[in-house]
VOBA-1610 file (N, C-alpha, C; in pm, whole numbers, padded with zeros to 5 digits, always signed):
BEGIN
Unk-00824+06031+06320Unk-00700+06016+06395Unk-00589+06094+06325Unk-00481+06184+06415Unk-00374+06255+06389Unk-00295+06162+06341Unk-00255+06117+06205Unk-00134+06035+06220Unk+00025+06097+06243Unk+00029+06220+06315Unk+00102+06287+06312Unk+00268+06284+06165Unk+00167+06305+06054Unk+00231+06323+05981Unk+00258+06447+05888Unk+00183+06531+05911Unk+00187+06645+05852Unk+00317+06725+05829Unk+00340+06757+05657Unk+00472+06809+05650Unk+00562+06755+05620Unk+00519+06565+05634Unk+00672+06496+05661Unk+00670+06481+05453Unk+00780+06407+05458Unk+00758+06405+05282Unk+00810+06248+05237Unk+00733+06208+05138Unk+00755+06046+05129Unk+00764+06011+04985Unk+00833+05928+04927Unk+00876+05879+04803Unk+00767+05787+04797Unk+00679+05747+04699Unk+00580+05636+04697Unk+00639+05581+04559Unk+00650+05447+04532Unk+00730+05386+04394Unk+00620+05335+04324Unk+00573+05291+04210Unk+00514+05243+04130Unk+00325+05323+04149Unk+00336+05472+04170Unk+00178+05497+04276Unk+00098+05567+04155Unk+00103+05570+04001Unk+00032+05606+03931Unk-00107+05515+03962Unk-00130+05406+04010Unk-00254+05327+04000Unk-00228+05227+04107Unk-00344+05140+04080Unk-00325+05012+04242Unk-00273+05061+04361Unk-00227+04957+04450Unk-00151+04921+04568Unk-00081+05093+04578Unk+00018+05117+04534Unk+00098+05259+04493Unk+00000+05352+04518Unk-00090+05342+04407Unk-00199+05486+04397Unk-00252+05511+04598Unk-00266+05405+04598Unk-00405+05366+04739Unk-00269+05442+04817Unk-00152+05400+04849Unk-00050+05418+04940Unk-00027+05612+04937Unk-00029+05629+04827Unk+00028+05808+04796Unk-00119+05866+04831Unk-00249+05823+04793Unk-00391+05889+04857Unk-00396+05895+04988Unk-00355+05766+05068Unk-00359+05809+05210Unk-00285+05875+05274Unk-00170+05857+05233Unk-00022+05970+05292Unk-00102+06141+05248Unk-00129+06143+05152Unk-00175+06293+05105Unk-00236+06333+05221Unk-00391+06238+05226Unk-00470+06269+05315Unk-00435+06322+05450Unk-00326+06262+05492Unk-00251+06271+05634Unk-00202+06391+05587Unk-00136+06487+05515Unk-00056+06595+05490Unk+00058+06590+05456Unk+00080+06455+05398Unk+00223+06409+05358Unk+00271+06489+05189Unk+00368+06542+05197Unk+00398+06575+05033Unk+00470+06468+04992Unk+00426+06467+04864Unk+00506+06333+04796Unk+00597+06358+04662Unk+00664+06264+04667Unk+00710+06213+04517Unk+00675+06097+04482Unk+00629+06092+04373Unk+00560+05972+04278Unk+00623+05928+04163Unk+00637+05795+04165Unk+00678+05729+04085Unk+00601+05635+03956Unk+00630+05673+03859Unk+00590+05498+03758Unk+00596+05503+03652Unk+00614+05408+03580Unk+00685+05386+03407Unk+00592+05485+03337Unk+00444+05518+03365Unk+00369+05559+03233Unk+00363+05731+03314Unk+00378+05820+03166Unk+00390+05948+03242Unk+00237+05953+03228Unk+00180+05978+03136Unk+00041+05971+03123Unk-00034+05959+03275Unk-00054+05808+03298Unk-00127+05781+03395Unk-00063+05854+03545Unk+00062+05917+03537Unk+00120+05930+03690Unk+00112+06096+03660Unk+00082+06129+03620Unk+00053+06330+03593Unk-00109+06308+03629Unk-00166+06222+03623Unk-00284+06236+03623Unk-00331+06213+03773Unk-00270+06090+03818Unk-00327+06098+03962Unk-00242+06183+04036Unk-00146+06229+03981Unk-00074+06353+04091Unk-00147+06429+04054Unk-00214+06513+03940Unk-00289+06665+03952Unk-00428+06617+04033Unk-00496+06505+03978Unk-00564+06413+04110Unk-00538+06390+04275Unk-00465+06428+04330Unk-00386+06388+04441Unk-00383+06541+04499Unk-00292+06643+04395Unk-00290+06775+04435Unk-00433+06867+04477Unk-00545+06822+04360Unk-00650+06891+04386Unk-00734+06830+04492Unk-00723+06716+04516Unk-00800+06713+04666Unk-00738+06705+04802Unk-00629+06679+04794Unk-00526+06688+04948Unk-00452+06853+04943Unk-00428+06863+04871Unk-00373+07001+04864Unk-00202+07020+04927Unk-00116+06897+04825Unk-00044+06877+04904Unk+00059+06956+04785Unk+00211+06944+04808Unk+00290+06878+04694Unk+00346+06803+04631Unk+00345+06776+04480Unk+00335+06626+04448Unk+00459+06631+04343Unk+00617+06594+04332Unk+00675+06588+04264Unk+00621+06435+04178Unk+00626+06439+04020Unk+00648+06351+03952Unk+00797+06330+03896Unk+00774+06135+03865Unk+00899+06124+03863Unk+00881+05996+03737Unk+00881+05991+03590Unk+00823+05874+03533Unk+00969+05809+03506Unk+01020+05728+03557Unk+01074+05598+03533Unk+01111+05496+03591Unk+01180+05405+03489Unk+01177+05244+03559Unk+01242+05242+03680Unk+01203+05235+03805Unk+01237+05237+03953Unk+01311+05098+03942Unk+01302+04975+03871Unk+01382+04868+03867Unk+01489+04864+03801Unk+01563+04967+03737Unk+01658+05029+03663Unk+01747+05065+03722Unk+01878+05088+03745Unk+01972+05187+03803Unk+01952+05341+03752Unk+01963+05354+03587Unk+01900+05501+03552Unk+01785+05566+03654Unk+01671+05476+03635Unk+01526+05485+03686Unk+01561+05531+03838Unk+01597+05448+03893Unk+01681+05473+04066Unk+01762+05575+04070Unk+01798+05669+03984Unk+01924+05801+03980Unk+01813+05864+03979Unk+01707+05900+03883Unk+01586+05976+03836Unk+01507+05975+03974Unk+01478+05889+04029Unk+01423+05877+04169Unk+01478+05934+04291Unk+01589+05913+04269Unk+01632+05964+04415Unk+01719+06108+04403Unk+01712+06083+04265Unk+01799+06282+04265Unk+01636+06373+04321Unk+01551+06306+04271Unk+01428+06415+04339Unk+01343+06378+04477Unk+01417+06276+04546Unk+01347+06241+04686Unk+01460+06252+04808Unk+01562+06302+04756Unk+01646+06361+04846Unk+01583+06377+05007Unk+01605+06312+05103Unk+01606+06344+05254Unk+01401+06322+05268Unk+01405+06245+05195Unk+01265+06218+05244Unk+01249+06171+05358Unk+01118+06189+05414Unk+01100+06096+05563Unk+01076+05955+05589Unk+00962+05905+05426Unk+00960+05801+05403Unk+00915+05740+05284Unk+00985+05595+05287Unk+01012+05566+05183Unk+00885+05433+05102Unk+00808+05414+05019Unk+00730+05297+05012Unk+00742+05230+04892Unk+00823+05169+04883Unk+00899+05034+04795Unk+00760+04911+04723Unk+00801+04936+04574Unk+00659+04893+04477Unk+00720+04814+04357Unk+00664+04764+04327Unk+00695+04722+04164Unk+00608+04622+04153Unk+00558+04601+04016Unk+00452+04465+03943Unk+00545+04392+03969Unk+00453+04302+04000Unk+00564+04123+04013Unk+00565+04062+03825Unk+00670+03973+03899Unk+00756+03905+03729Unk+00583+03828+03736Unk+00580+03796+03567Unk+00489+03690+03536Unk+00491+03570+03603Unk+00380+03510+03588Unk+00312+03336+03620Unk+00385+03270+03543Unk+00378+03119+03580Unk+00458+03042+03511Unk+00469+02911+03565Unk+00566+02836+03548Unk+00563+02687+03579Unk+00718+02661+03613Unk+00775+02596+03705Unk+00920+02595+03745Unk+01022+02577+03647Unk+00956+02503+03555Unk+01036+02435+03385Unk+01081+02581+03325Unk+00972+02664+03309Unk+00947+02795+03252Unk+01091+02883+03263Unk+01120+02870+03384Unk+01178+03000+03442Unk+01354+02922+03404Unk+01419+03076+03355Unk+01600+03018+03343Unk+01651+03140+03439Unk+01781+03147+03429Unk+01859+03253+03489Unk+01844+03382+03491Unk+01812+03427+03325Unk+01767+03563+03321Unk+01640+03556+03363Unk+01567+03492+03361Unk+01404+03542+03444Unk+01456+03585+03624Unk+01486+03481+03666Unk+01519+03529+03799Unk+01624+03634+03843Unk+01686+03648+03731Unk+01780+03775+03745Unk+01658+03924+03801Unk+01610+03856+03635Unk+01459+04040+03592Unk+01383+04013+03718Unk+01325+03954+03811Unk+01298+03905+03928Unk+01310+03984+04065Unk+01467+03928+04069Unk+01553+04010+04152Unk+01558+04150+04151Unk+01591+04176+04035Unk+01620+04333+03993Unk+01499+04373+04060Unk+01383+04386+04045Unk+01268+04431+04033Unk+01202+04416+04206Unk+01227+04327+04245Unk+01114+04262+04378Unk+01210+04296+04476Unk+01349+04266+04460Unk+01448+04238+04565Unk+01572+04356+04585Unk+01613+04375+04471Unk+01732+04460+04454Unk+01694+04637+04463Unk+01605+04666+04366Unk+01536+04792+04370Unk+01518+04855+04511Unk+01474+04773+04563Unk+01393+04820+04686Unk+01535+04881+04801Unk+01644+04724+04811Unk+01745+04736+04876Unk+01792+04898+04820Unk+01838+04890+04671Unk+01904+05026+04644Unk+01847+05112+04725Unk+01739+05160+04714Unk+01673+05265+04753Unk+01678+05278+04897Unk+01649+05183+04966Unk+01692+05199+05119Unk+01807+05217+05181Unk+01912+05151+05103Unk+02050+05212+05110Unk+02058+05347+05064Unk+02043+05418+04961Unk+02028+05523+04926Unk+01980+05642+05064Unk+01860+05637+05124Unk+01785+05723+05149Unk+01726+05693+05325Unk+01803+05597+05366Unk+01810+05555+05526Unk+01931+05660+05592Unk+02022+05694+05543Unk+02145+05744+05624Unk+02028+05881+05647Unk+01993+05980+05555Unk+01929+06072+05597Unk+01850+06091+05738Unk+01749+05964+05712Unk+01661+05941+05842Unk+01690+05909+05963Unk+01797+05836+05930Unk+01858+05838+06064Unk+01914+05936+06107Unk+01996+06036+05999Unk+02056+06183+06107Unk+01907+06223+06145Unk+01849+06225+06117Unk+01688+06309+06175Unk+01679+06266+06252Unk+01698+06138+06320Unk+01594+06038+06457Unk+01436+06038+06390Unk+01411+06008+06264Unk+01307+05994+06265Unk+01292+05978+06085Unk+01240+05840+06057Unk+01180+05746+05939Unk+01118+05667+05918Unk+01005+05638+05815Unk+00974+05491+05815Unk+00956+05445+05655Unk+00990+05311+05650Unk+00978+05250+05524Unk+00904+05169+05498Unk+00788+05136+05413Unk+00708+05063+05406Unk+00733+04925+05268Unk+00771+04847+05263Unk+00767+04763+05129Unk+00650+04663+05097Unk+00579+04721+04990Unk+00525+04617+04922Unk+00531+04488+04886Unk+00504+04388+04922Unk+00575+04200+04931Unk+00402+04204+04878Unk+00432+04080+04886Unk+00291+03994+04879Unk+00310+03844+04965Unk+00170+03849+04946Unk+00135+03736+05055Unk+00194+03591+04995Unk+00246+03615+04882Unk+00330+03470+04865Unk+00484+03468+04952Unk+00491+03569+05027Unk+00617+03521+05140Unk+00567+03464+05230Unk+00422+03481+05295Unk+00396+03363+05384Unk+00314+03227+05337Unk+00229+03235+05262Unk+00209+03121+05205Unk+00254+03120+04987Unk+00380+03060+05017Unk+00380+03054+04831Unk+00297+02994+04767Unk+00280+03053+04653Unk+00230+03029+04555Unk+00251+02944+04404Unk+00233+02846+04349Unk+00313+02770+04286Unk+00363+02863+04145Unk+00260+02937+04116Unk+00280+02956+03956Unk+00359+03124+03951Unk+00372+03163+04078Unk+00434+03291+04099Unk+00548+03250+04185Unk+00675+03133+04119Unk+00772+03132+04171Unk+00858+03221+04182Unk+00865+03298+04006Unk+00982+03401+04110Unk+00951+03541+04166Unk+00825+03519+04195Unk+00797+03618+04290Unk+00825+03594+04414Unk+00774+03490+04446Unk+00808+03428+04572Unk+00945+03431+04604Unk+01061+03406+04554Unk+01183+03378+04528Unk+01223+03540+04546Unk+01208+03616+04501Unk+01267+03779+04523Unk+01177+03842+04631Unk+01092+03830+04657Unk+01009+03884+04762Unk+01031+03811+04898Unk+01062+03690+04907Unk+01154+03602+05029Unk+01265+03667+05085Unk+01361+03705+04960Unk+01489+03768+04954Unk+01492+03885+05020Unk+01404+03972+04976Unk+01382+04107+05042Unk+01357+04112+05163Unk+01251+04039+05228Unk+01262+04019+05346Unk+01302+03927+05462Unk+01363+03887+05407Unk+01503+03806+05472Unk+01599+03947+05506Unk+01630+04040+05429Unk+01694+04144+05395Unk+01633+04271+05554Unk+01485+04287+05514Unk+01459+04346+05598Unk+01441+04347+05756Unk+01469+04186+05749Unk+01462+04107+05880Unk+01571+04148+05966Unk+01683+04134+05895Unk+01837+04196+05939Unk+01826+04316+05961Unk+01821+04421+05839Unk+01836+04555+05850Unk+01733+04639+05953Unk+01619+04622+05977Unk+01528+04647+06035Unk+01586+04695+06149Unk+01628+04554+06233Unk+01692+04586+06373Unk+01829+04687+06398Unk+01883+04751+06290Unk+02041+04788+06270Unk+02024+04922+06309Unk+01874+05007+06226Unk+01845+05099+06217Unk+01737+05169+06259Unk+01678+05041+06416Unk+01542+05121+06492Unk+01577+05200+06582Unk+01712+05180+06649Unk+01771+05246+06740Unk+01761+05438+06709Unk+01748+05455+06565Unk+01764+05589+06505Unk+01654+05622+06489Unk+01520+05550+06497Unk+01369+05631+06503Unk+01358+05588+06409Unk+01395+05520+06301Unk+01401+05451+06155Unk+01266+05282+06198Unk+01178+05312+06146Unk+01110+05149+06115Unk+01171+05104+05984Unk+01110+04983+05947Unk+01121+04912+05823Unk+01026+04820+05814Unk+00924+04777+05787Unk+00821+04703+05793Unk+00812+04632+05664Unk+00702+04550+05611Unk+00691+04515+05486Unk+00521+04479+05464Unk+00430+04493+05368Unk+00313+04500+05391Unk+00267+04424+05255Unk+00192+04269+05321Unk+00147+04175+05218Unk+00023+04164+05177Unk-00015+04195+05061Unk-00170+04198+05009Unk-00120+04046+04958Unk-00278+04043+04976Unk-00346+03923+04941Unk-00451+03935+04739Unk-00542+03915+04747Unk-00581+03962+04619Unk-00650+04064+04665Unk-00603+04172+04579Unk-00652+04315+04576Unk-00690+04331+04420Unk-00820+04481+04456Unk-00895+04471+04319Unk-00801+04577+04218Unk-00677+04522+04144Unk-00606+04618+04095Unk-00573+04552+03955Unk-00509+04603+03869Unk-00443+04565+03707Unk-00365+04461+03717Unk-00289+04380+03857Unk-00267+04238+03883Unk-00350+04154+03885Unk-00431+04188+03956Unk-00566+04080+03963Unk-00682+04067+03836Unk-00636+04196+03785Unk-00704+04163+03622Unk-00611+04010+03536Unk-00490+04088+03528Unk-00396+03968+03494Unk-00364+03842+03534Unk-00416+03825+03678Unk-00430+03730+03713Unk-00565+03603+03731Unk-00682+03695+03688Unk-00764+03620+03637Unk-00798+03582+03518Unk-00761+03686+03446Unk-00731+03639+03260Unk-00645+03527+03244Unk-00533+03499+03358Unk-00454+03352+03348Unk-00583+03215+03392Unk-00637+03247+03471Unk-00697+03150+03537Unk-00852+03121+03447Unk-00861+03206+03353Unk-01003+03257+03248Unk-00948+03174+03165Unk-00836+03247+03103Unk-00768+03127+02995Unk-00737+02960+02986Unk-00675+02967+03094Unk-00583+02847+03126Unk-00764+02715+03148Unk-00844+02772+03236Unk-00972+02687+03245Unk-01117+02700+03131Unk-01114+02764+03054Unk-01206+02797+02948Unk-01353+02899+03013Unk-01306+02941+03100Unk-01444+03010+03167Unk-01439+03166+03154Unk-01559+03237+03175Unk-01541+03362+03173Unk-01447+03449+03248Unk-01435+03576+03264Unk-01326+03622+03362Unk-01445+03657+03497Unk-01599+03678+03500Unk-01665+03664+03606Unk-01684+03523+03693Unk-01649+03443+03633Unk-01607+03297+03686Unk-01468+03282+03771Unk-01355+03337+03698Unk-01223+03316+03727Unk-01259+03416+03866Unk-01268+03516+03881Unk-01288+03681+03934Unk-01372+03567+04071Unk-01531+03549+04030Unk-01555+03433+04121Unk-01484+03338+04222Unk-01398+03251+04134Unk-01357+03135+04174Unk-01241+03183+04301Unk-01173+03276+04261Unk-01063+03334+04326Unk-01123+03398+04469Unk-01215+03505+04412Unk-01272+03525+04556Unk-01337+03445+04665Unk-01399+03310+04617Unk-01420+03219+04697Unk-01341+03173+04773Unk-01206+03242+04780Unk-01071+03129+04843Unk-01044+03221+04942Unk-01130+03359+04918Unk-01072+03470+05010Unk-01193+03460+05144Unk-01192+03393+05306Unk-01289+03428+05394Unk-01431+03578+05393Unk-01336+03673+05350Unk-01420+03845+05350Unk-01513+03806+05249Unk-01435+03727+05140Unk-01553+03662+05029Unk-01560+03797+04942Unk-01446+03861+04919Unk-01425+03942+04820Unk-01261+04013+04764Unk-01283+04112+04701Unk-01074+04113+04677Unk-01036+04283+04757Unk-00956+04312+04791Unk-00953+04378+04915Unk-00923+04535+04816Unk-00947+04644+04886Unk-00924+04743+04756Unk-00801+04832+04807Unk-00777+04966+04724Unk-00600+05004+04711Unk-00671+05116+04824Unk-00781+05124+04858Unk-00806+05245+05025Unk-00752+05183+05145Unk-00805+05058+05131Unk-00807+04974+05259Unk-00662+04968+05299Unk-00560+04943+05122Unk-00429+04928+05177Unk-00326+04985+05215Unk-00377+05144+05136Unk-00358+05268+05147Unk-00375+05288+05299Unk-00451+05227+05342Unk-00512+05324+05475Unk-00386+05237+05624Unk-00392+05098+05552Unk-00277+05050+05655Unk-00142+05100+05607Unk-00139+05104+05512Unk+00013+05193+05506Unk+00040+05298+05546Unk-00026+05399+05584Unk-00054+05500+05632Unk+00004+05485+05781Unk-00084+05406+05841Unk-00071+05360+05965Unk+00090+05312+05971Unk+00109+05260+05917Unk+00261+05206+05909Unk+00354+05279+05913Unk+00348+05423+05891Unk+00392+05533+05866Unk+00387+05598+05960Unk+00296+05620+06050Unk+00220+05738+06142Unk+00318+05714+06297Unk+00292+05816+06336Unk+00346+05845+06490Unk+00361+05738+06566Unk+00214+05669+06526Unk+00179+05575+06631Unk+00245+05381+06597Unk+00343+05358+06481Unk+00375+05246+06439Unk+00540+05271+06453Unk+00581+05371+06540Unk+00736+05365+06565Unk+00749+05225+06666Unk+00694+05161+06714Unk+00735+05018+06781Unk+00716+04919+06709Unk+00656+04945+06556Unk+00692+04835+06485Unk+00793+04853+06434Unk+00877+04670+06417Unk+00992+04672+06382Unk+00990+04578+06315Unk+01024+04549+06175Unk+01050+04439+06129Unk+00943+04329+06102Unk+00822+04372+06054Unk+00725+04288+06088Unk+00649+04255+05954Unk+00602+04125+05901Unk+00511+04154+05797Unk+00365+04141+05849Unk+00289+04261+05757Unk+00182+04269+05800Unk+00104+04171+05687Unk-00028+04076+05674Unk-00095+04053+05637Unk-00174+04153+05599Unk-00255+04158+05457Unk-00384+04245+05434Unk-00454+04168+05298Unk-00525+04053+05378Unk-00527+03929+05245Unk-00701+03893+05266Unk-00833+03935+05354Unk-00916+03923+05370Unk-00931+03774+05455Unk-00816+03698+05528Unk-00813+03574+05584Unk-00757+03489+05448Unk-00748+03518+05436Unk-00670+03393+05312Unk-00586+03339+05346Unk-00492+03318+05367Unk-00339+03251+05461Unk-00432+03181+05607Unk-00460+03109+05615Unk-00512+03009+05713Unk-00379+02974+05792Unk-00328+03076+05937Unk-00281+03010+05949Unk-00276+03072+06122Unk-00200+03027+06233Unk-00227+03084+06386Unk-00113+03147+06404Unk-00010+03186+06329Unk+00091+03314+06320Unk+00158+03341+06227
//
């Protein structure tokens, strides 16, 4: 399928690896040129000369903290008038409600909630003089069903799309989407970390924890960064200008629920 994207050019945030990586492989594939983002230069030179030699696209790198204001100057001085935009960052650590004070949910915010806003403020006026954008944000599936021990994820990732709920509608009139796209457990360097909590915390191996977790998922496995790559894509393409404002699920049935 044409996702009629060829040419267009897209900022991908956190896409040296995981969720990110999967999101900037499928845009390539489509003919999208990119700019790439993420803290480690190492790993993000690597899947961009990775990225360049099999899509054959162009791939600006860009290594810093996207949850930063610096990091956000560094970003957007080189994604200038992009077409579209796909909003990333690792979520804050696990924890317990006792755990968490002011500055945790501040670093939270910054990161899940605020970042993302900057950047869409930043780099929406463009798309709209065009009649034509789309933005994709990374959430997780703890905005529709939370999660206890990833409160302030839940808590900044709520925020955001509460955010996008509003803005969404302000700026479809201009050919502009805004969507938001929720993995569930995916097989990435979170879900490592997140079974080493659940390895630890219960005394069992991490093929136990890795186990136990996937048992909770219907597909009866953890979903990978192609699959999510490949709906983001879609989210992007010619054919998703009538979505507006919507979160998508991509959790293998996990969220049990009838909407």
């Amino acid at each position: 399928m044409d996702l009629g994207l060829r040419g267009k050019r897209a900022l991908v945030c956190a896409s040296s690896k995981g969720l990110g990586l999967g999101c900037a492989e499928s845009l390539a594939e489509a003919g999208v040129d990119l700019v790439m983002n993420a803290r480690g230069e190492e790993a993000l030179e690597a899947a961009a000369a990775d990225i360049r030699a099999r899509f054959g696209v162009s791939v600006t790198t860009v290594a810093a903290d996207v949850t930063t204001q610096n990091g956000q100057a560094d970003v957007l001085a080189a994604s200038e008038g992009v077409d579209i935009l796909v909003t990333n960052a690792g979520g804050p650590p696990p924890g317990m409600w006792t755990d968490w004070e002011r500055d945790d949910f501040i670093a939270a915010l910054d990161a899940n909630m605020l970042a993302p806003i900057a950047l869409m403020k930043a780099l929406l006026p463009s798309m709209m003089e065009k009649g034509w954008g789309r933005v994709v944000n990374i959430t997780s599936v703890s905005v529709k069903a939370p999660i206890a021990v990833l409160g302030l994820s839940n808590s900044a990732r709520a925020g955001l799309t509460g955010y996008v709920a509003g803005t969404a509608r302000q700026v479809a009139g201009h050919g502009v989407t805004i969507n938001n796209l929720m993995p569930g457990i995916h097989a990435t360097d979170r879900a490592i970390a997140l079974d080493t909590g659940v390895m630890n915390a219960q005394g069992i191996s991490m093929d136990e924890a890795k186990a136990q977790r996937a048992a909770t998922i219907p597909a009866g496995r953890y979903g990978t960064r192609q699959e999510f790559g490949a709906a983001c894509a879609f989210m992007c393409s010619q054919y998703a200008g009538f979505m507006v404002g919507q979160n998508v699920l991509l959790d293998g049935g996990a969220v049990n629920a009838t909407l």
